[in-house]
C-alpha positions in Angstrom: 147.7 101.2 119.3 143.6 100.2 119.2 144.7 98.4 115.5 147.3 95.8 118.4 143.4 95.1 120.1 142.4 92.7 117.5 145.6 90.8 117.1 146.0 90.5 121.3 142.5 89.4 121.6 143.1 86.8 118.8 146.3 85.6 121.2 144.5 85.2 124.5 141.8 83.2 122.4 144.6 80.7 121.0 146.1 80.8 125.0 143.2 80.1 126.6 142.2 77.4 124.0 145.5 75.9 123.8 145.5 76.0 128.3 142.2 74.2 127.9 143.4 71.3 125.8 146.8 71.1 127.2 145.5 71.5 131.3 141.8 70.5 131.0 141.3 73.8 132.9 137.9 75.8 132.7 137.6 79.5 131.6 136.3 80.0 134.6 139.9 78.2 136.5 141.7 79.9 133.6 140.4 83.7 134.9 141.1 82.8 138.6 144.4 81.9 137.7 145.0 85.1 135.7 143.7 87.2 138.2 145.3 85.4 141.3 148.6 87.4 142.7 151.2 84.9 142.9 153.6 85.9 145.7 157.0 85.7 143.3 159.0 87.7 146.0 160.1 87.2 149.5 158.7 88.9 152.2 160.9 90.6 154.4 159.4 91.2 158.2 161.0 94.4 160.2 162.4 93.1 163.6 160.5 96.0 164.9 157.1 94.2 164.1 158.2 91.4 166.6 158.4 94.1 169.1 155.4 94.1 171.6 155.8 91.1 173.4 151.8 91.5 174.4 151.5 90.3 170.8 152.6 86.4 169.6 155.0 86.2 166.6 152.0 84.7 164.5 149.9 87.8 165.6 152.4 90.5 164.8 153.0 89.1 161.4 150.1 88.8 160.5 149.0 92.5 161.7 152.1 93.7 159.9 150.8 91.9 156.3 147.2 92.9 156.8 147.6 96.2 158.0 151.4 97.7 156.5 151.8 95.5 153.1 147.5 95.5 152.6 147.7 92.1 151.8 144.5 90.2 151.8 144.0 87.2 154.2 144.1 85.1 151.7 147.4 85.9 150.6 148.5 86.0 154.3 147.6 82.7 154.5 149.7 81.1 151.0 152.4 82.8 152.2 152.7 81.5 155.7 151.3 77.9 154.9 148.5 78.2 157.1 144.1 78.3 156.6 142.7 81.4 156.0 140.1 81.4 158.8 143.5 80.8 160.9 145.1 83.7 159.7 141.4 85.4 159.9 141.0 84.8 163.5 144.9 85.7 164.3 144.4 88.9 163.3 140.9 89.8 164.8 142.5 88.5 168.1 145.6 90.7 167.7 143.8 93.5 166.5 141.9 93.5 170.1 145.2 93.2 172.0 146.0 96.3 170.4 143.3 98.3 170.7 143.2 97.4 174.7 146.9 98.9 174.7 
């Protein structure tokens, strides 16, 4: 298997040069998208997570990625086509509506 090392290192070489030329993207652009999860599935949301009614619909969804799924705001935030410092403050808010419970 370590002899495959040299030969795969020699491919992402030619990939990232050939996504440079064809894209004009950056190594730097080239690792973020790399490393980036792209949400390729559908998220399903339990009806139960709509359940407290102390709790808006934004709120518990957004509890329910952050806190059940471990998604990261960011993520959150592509997924329901909103800002991340909206998502951010959603869930600090719904968290303390929780916690008063």
């Amino acid at each position: 298997m370590t002899g495959d090392a040299p030969d795969l290192a020699k491919k992402f070489n030619l990939l990232v040069e050939n996504l440079q030329k064809l894209y004009g993207l950056s190594f730097d652009q080239i690792l973020e998208l790399t490393s980036t999860k792209i949400l390729e599935e559908k998220i399903h949301i339990p009806l139960e997570v709509l359940k407290n009614r102390e709790l808006g619909m934004l709120e518990s969804i957004t509890l329910y990625l952050k806190d059940e799924k471990e998604m990261k705001f960011s993520e959150i935030a592509k997924a329901l086509n909103r800002d991340q410092r909206t998502i951010w403050a959603t869930y600090n808010k719904a968290k303390k509506k929780v916690d008063k419970q």
